[in-house]
Every structure is written in structure tokens, then in C-alpha cells.
C-alpha positions in Angstrom: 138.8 158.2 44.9 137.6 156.2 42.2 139.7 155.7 39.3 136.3 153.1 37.2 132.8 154.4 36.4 130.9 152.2 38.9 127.0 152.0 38.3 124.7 152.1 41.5 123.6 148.6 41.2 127.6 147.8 41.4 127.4 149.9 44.6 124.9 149.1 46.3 123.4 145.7 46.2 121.0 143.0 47.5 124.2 141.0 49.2 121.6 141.2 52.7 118.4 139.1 53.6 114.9 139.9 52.1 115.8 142.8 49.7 117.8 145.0 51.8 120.6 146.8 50.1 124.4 146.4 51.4 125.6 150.5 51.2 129.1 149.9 50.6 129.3 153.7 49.8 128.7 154.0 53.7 130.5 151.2 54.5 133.9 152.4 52.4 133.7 155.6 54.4 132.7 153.9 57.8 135.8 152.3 57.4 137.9 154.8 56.4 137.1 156.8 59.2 138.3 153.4 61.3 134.9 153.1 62.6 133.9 149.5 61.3 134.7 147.0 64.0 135.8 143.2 62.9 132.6 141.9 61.4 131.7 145.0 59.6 135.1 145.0 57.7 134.8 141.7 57.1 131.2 142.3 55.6 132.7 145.1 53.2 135.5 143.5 52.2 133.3 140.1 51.6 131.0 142.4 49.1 133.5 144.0 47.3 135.3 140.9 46.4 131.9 139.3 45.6 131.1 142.6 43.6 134.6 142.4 42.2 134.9 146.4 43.2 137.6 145.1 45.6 140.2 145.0 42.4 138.7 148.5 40.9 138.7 150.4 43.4 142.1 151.9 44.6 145.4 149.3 45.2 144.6 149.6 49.4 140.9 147.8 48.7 142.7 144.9 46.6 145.4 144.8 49.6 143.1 144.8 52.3 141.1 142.2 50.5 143.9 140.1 50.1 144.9 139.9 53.1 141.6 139.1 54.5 141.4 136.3 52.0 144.6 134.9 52.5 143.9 134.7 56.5 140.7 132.9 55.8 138.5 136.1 56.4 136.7 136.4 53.3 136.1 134.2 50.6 137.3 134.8 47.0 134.7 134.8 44.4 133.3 131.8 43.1 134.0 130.0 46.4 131.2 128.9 49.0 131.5 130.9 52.2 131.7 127.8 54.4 132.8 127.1 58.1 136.7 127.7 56.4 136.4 131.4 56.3 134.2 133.8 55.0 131.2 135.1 56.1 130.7 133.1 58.8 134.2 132.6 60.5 134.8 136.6 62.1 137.6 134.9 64.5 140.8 136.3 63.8 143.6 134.0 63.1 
């Protein structure tokens, strides 16, 4: 449930290669569902934070995305997603 009018460009945007669109949409309810494996979670939660929807979207988003940030998962916004977490470190700790 959404408690923020979110515009479409919010929801979906070009956070993948080459003009493909990141559905977060699909993404929210792959994970909801406890489909997403490791990387795919940590893809969501990357774009929401870097959309900011991670702190508008219901308190378990902004929980979830704290936790992955605190563990060195995803990178908060503003940050570089370097070898220190982020995009491109999926081990966990």
C-alpha cells in the first residue's frame, strides 16, 4: 500500500544499461512474494534508496533499506557504489 502519490517516472526508471527501465512495481511484488534471490533484493532496494521511494513507501521498505545499508549492501544516496558495498559487493557479511 502506498501511503504518497508516486508518478511513473518515480516508479519505473532508467537505473539499467542503454534505456531499459528498472520495474520496481514488479520488483516490490517479486519480493513480497519472497521470490527475489540476493542480488535482486539488493537491486530493489539499491533503486528505491537511489529513487528515495525507499523512505515513502511503507516503514518495512525504509527498514529493509536500512539494514541493507548498514551491512554494506546498498549504498545510500549521494554515495558512489564502489567495491565497499553497493551494487557491486552481493556477498553477504
Amino acid at each position: 500500500m502506498l501511503f504518497f502519490p508516486l508518478e511513473e517516472d518515480e516508479i519505473k526508471s532508467k537505473n539499467k544499461g542503454a534505456g531499459e527501465q528498472y520495474d520496481a512495481t514488479a520488483a516490490i511484488i517479486e519480493w513480497e512474494a519472497g521470490r527475489l534471490d540476493q542480488d535482486g533484493v539488493i537491486e530493489l532496494f539499491q533503486h528505491l534508496v537511489d529513487t528515495g521511494l525507499a523512505w515513502r513507501l511503507e516503514d518495512c521498505y525504509g527498514r529493509m533499506a536500512q539494514t541493507l545499508i548498514d551491512n554494506g549492501l546498498v549504498t545510500p544516496k549521494g554515495k558512489t557504489h564502489g567495491a565497499e558495498g553497493g551494487k557491486t559487493s552481493h556477498a553477504a557479511p
